[in-house]
N, C-alpha and C positions, 0 to 999 in steps of 0.2 A: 184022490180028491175028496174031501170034508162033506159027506150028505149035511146041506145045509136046514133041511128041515129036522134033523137032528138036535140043531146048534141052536137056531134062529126063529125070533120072531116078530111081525111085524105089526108097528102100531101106528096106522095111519091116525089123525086127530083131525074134523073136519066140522066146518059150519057152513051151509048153504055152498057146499061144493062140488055140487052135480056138472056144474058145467065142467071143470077139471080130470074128476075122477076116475074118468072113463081110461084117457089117455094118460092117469097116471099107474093104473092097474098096465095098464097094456101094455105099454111102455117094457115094463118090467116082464111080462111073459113073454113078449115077443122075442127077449131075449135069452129066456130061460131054458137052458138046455136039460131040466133035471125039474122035478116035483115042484112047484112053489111050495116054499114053506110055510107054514099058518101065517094067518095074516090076518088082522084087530084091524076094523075100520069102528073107531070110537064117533059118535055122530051125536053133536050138542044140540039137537032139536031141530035139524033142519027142516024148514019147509018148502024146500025146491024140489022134492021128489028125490032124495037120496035114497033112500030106505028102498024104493021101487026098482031106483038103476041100481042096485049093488043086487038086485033080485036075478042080474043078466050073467054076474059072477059069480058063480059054484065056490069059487076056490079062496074068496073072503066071507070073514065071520063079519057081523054086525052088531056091534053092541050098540044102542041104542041111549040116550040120556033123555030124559022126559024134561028139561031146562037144559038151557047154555051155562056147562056149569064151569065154561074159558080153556085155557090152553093147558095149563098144567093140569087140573083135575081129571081134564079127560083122560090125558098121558098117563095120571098115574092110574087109571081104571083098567085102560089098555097091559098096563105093565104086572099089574094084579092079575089079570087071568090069563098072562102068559106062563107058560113049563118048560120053558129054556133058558138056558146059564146066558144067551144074550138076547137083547131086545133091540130093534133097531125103531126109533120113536120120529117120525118123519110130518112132514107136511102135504097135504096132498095136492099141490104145484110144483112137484119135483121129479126128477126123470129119473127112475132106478131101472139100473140094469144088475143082470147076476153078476155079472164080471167088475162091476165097480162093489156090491154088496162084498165079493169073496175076497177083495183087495184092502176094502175097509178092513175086514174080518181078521186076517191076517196081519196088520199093523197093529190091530189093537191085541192081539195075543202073544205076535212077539217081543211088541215092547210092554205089556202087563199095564198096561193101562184101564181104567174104569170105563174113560167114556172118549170118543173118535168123534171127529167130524172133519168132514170132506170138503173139499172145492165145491164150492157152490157157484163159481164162475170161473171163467179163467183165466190160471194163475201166474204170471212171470217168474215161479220158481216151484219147483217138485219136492220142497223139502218137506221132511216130518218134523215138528216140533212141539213139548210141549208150551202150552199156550195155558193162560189163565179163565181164558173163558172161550164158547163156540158159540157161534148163532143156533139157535134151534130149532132149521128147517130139516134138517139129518142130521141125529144123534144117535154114536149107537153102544149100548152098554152093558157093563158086565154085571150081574145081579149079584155076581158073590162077592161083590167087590163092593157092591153100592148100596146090596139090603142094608147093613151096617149105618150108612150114611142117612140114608134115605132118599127120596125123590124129590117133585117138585112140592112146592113149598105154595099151599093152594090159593092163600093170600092174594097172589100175584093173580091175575083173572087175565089180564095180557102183558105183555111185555114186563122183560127182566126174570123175569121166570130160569132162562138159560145161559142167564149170567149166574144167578144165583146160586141153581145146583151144581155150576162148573166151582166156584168158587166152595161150595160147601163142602167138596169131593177135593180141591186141594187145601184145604184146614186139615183137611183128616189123614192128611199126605198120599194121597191116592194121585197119580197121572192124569192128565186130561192131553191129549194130543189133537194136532191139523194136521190132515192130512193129506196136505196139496199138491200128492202124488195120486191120488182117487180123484178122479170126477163125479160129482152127484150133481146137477145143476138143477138149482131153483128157479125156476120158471115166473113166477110169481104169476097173481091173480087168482091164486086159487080161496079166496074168500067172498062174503056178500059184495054185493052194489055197493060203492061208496058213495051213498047219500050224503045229505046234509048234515042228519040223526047221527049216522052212522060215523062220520069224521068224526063228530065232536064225541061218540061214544069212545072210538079208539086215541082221542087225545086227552079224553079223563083219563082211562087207564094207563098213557101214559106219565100222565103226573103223578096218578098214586102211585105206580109201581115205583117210581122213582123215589118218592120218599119211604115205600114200606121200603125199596133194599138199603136205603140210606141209614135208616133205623133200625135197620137187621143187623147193619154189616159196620156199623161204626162210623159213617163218613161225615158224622156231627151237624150241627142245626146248623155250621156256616156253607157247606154244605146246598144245603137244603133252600138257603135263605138266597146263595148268589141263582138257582135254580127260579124259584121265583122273581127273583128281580129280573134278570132275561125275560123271562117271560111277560112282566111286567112292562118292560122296555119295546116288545116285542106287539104286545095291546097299542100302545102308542103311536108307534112308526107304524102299523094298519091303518089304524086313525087318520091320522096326519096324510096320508098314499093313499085312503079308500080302500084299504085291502080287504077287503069282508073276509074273505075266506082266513088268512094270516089270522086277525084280528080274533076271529071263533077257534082255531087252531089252539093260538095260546091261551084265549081265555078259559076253553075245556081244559088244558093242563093246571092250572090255577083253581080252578074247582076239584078236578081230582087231588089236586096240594089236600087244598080244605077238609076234603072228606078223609082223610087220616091226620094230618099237623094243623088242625083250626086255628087260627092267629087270635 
């Protein structure tokens, strides 16, 4: 059997998620029959008291960011002071066990692939395939295979981020595989309150991201333009229904538009 601290290491990426962490740490030793392997808790500035509860776990590092510097940049910080040929880049709302880690682990060395991802819920079929993109709550990857390519593309501050790199890893003819014979299940909630502030912060970044990958990746201003008009359409029919919440939904993606494609 593979000493996984040998092989592996882990990079959890986390904003104001103390309430989660506890049981996403645990989770995983409860299961562990062998040393946990190092393990990168990257932490964007939180102010819930992270820094203190990860003070209860010996067996994670804490790297520390003095700003939210988003989803990618932390991943790549976490992926920089790792010393293993893999890195497994996770969420921390997700339930890792050893026995799903070493099942990943396995798939991605027999079939020579860059980067795996698992069931993150469950699935009507166990098959392995490669796929063009993974969501990236559980990513886990090969560094000899990916310094070359590179990582996440820091632009992105949320969303599209793990579309990107899957897709920047097949240009380069590298694998990306699903692998819906592992279970890793995303739990979700493991981020801030979703305020008022807060929705409309996470639906700018969803507008820019969508045009920065749009103008990364070629998918042209019509593209871009049917993107807004939805959105557009979508302002209106709040309107017209009272929707507030719809209504600020779509109108933060239309500013996030703006703040990279200005009309």
């Amino acid at each position: 059997m593979q000493d996984l601290r040998e092989q592996l290491t882990f990079v959890t990426v986390g904003y104001n998620s103390a309430t989660v962490l506890s049981s996403h740490i645990e989770f995983y030793c409860r299961s562990a029959t062998e040393a946990v392997p190092r393990w990168l808790v990257v932490d964007n500035a939180s102010t819930d008291g992270t820094a203190k509860l990860l003070q209860n776990y010996p067996e994670v590092e804490l790297l520390q960011n003095d700003k939210n510097l988003g989803f990618g940049a932390a991943c790549n910080r976490g992926i920089a002071a790792a010393d293993t040929r893999y890195v497994l880049v996770l969420n921390p709302d997700t339930e890792l066990s050893e026995a799903g880690v070493r099942d990943l682990l396995a798939e991605l060395q027999q079939r020579e692939a860059a980067i795996a991802g698992p069931a993150l819920q469950p699935e009507a079929n166990s098959d392995v395939e490669e796929v063009n993109w993974l969501i990236g709550a559980v990513l886990l990857m090969d560094t000899t295979l990916m310094n070359d390519v590179g990582y996440f593309d820091e632009r992105f501050f949320l969303y599209e981020e793990d579309k990107d790199i899957c897709k920047c890893a097949k240009d380069a003819g590298l694998k990306v595989i699903h692998c819906r014979n592992v279970s890793i299940p995303h739990v979700g909630g493991g981020s801030t309150e979703r305020s008022k502030a807060v929705n409309e912060f996470i639906h700018f970044h969803r507008g820019r991201s969508y045009v920065l990958y749009a103008q990364k990746h070629g998918l042209g201003q019509a593209a871009i333009d049917r993107f807004v008009a939805a959105n557009r359409r979508r302002c209106l029919v709040a309107l017209a229904t009272f929707g507030v919440r719809r209504y600020r939904r779509a109108k933060a993606k239309l500013e996030g538009v703006k703040s990279v494609a200005p009309s």
